[in-house]
C-alpha positions as CSV (number, residue, x, y, z in Angstrom):
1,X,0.0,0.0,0.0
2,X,1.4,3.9,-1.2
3,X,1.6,6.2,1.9
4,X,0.8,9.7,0.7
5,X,1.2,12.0,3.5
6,X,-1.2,14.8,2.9
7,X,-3.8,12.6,1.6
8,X,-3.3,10.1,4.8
9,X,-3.6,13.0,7.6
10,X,-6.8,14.6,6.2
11,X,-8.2,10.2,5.8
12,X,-7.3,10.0,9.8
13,X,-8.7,13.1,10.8
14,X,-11.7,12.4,9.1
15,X,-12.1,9.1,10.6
16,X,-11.5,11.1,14.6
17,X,-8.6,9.4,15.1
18,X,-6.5,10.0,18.2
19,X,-5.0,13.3,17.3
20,X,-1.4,12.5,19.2
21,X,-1.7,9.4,16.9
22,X,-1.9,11.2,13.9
23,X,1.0,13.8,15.4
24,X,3.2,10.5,16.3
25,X,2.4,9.2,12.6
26,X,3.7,12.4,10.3
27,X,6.7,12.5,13.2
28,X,7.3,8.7,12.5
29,X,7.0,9.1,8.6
30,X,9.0,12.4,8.0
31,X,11.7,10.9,10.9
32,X,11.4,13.6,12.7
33,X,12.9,13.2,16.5
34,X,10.5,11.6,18.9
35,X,9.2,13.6,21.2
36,X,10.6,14.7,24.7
37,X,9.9,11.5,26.9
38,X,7.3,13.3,29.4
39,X,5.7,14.4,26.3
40,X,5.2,10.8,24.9
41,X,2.2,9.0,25.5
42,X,0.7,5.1,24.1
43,X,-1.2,6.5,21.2
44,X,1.8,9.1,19.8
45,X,4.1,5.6,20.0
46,X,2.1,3.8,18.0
47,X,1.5,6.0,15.5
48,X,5.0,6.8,15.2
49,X,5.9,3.7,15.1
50,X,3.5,3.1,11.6
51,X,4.6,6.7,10.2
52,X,8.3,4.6,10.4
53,X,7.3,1.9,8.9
54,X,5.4,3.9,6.4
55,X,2.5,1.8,7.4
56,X,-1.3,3.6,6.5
57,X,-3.6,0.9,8.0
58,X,-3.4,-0.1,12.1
59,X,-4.8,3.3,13.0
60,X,-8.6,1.7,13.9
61,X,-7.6,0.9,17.5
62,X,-7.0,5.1,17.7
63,X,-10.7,6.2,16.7
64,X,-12.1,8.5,19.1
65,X,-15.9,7.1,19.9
């Protein structure tokens, strides 16, 4: 599966997905620096964990209800 970054942020935030996922996500996928570790919480892991591994998908689990 293609990852395109500013059609996959707009598809997540659609969807009400964890915001500090989405944040973790673009971090993980640009390789930006994580975040300070006081900063870093379960759902900005995970999501930058997929933005590393350029991975679109996984994200359901992070949907606000």
């Amino acid at each position: 599966q293609r990852v395109f970054p500013d059609e996959d942020v707009p598809r997540l935030q659609k969807k009400g997905v964890d915001p500090e996922y989405i944040n973790g996500w673009a971090c993980g996928f640009l390789q930006n620096p994580k975040r300070e570790e006081q900063r870093v919480n379960e759902a900005y892991e995970a999501g930058y964990a997929h933005g590393v591994e350029k991975n679109a998908g996984g994200f359901e689990v992070w949907i606000r209800k």
